[in-house]
C-alpha positions in Angstrom: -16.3 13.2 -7.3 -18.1 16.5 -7.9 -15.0 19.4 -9.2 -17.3 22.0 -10.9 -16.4 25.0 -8.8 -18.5 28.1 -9.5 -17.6 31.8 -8.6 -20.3 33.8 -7.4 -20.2 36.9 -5.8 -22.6 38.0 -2.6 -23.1 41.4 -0.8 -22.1 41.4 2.7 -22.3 44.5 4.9 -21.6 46.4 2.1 -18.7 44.8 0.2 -18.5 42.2 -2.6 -17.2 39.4 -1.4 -16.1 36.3 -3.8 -17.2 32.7 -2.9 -15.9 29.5 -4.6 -18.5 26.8 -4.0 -19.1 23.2 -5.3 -20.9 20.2 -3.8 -23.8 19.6 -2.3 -25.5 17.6 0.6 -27.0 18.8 3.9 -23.1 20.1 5.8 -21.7 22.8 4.8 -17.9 23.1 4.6 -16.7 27.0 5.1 -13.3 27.4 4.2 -10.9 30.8 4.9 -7.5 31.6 3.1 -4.9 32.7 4.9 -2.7 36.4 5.2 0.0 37.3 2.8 -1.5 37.6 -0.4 -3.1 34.6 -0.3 -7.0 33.9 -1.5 -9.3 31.3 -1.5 -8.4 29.6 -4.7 -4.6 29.8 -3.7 -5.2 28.1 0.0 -8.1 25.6 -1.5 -8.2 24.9 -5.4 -6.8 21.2 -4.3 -9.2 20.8 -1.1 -12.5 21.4 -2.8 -12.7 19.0 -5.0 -11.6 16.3 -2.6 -14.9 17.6 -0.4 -17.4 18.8 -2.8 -18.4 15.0 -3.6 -20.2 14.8 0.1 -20.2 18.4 1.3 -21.5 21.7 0.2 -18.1 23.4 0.2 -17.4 27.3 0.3 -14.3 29.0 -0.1 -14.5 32.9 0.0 -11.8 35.3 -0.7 -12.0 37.9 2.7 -12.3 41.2 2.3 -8.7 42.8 0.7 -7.8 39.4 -0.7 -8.5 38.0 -4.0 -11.7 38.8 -6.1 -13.4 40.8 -3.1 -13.6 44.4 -1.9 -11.0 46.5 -0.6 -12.1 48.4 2.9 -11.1 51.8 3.9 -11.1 50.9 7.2 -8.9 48.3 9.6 -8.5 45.1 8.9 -9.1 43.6 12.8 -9.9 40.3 13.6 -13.4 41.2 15.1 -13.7 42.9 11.5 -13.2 39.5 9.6 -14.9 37.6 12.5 -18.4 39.9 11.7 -17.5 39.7 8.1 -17.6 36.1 8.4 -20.8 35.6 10.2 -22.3 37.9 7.7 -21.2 35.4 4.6 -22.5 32.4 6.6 -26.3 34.2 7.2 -26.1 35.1 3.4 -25.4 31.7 2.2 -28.2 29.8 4.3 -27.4 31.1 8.1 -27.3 27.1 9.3 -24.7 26.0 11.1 -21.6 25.0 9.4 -18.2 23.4 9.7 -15.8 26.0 9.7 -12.0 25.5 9.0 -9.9 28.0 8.0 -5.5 28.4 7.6 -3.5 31.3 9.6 -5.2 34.4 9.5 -8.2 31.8 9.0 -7.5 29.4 11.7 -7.4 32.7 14.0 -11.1 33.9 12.7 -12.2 30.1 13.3 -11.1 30.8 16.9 -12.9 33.9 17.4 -16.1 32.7 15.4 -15.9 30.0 18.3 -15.9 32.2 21.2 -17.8 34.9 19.8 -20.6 32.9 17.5 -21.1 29.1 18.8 -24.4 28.7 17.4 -23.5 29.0 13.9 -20.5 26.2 13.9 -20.9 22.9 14.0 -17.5 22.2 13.9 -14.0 24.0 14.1 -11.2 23.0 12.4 -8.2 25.8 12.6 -5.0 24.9 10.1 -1.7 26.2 11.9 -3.8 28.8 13.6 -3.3 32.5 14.2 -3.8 33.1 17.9 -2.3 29.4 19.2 0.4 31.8 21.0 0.3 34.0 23.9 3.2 36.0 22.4 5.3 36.3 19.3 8.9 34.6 19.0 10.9 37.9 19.3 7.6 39.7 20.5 8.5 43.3 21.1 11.0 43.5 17.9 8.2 42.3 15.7 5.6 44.9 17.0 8.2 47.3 15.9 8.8 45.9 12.5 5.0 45.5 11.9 4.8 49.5 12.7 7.9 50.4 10.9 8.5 51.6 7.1 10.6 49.1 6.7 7.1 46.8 6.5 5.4 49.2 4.6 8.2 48.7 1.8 8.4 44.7 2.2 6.4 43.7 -0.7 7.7 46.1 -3.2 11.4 44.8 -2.3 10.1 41.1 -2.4 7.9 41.4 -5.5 11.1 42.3 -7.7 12.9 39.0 -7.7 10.5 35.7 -8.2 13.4 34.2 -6.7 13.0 35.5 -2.9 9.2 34.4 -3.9 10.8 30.8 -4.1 12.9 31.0 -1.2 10.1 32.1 0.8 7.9 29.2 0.1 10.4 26.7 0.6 11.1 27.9 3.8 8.3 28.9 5.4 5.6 27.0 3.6 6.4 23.6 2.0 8.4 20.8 4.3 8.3 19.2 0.4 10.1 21.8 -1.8 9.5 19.6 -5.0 5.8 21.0 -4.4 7.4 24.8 -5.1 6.6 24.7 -8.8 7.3 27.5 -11.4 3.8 28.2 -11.9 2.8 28.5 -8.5 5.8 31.1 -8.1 4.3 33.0 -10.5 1.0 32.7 -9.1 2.2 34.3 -5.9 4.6 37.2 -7.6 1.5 38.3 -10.0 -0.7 38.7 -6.4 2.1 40.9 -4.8 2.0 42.8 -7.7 -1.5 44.0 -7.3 -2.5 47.5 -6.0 -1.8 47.3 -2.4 -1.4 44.1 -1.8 0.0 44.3 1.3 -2.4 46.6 2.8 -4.8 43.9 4.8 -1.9 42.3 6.3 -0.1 45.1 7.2 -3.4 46.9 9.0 -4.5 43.1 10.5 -0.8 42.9 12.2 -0.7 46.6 13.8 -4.2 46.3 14.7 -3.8 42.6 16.7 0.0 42.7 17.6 0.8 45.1 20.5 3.6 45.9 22.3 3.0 43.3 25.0 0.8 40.8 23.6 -2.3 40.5 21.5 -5.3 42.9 21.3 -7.3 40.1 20.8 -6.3 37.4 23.0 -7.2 34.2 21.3 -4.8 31.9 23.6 -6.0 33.0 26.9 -9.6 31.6 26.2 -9.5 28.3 24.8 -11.0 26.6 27.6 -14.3 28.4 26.4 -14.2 26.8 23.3 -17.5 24.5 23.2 -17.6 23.4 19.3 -15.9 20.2 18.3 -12.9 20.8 17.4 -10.2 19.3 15.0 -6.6 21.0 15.4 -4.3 20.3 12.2 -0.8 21.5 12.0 2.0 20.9 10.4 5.2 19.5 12.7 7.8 21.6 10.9 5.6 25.5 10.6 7.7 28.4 11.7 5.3 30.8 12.0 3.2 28.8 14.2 5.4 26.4 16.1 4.0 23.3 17.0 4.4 23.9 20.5 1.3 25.8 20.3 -1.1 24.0 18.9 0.0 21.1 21.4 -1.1 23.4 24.4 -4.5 24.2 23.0 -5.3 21.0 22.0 -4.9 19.8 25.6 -6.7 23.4 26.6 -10.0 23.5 24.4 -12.8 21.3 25.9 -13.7 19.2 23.0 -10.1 18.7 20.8 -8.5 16.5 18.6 -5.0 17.0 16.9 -4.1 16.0 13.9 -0.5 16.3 12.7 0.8 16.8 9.2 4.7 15.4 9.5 7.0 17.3 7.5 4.7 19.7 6.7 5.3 23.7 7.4 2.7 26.5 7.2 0.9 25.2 3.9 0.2 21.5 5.1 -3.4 21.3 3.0 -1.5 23.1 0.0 1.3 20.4 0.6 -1.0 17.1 0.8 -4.4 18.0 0.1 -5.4 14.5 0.1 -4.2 13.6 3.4 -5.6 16.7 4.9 -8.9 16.2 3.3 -9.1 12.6 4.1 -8.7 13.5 8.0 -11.2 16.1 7.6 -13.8 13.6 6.3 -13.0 10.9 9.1 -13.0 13.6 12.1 -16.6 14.6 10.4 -17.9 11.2 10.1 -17.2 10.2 14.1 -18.4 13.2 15.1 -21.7 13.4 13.2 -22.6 10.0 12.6 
């Protein structure tokens, strides 16, 4: 098994943007972090390895996350979606299976509706956009907006211990896996200069007052790409419930459940999540 991961950086539409790649072979994996302050490395370092051994296997940090630029603009999902197609033309432009957590599960969606040609297959991870609403919808839009969001991180990012408490409960199903060090992974990336600023600009661009401005949910049925729906039975910030609709909804779908799992299930059990990767690969193009 092939775990050499190199860093390299490429220009797209004018920012830096940091990939992670290993492997080789004639697929491409193309793998996206999720929102927070999470990167590539975070979301991945376990996966890559486990794929890189048949796969050519790219992990990039978006733009305002990890190693990559910082925008002046908004952070919108048809921003990341473009952004996305840009790194997939700059690293070869064929067609690639493209699975991606949260934030990334949401851009796999809109890559799907938006650019079909260039995915082979789709593989969203407790996806943003499996929802029609919010829980609590019109009291989120109004946190998202208030100061009171705009102040979250510098409150959190004081005591490592709401860091822990965090990941146990929103995260991990398995809190054993909430180790020191990955604490202080996490607490080291709030601590960067505006590290909160994608996030915050991604949720008051997307979440309005009555719905979505990008509504994900309301056009699964167009989905054409194969597609392999993973998600975690115990999430909170995606409920299950969701990804159970769309997997009856898009064309094309298979589910595949992580029990006991939360928001973090390829963090949680890389293996497993790899290992049902590989398979859903394998029937689909063999």
């Amino acid at each position: 098994m092939s775990s050499q991961i190199e860093k390299k950086y490429i220009r797209v539409n004018g920012a830096s943007i940091a990939c992670y790649c290993a492997g080789g072979g004639n697929d491409v994996i193309v793998l996206l972090h999720g929102a927070g302050v999470d990167s590539a490395m975070l979301s991945w370092a376990e996966v890559i390895p486990l794929l890189s051994s048949q796969y050519q296997v790219i992990a990039p940090d978006l733009p305002g996350y990890g190693a990559s630029s910082r925008i002046t603009g908004e952070y919108t999902l048809s921003f990341y979606t473009d952004m996305v197609k840009g790194i997939i033309e700059a690293l070869g432009g064929k067609p690639v299976i493209l699975a991606g957590l949260s934030l990334g599960g949401g851009i796999c969606l809109n890559m799907a509706l938006t650019y079909p040609e260039i995915i082979k297959i789709l593989v969203p991870v407790d996806a943003w956009g499996l929802f029609d609403k919010l829980p609590w919808h019109r009291l989120t839009h109004w946190f998202v907006h208030s100061k009171l969001n705009d102040n979250l991180y510098a409150w959190t990012n004081r005591y490592p211990s709401i860091v822990r408490f965090s990941l146990k409960y929103s995260l991990f199903g398995d809190k054993s896996k909430v180790s020191d060090a990955l604490v202080a992974e996490i607490h080291e990336a709030m601590l960067e200069p505006d590290a909160d600023k994608p996030f915050i600009s991604f949720q008051r661009s997307e979440i309005a007052s009555t719905g979505f401005t990008t509504d994900l949910f309301g056009r699964l049925e167009e989905i054409s790409s194969p597609t392999l729906l993973v998600h975690g039975t115990l999430d909170k910030a995606v409920p299950i419930k969701g990804a159970l609709i769309a997997s009856k909804r898009i064309p094309d779908c298979e589910i595949y459940l992580m029990e006991g799992c939360k928001h973090w299930p390829q963090k949680e059990r890389p293996e497993e999540f790899a290992n049902a990767l590989q398979s859903y690969i394998d029937r689909k193009l063999q």
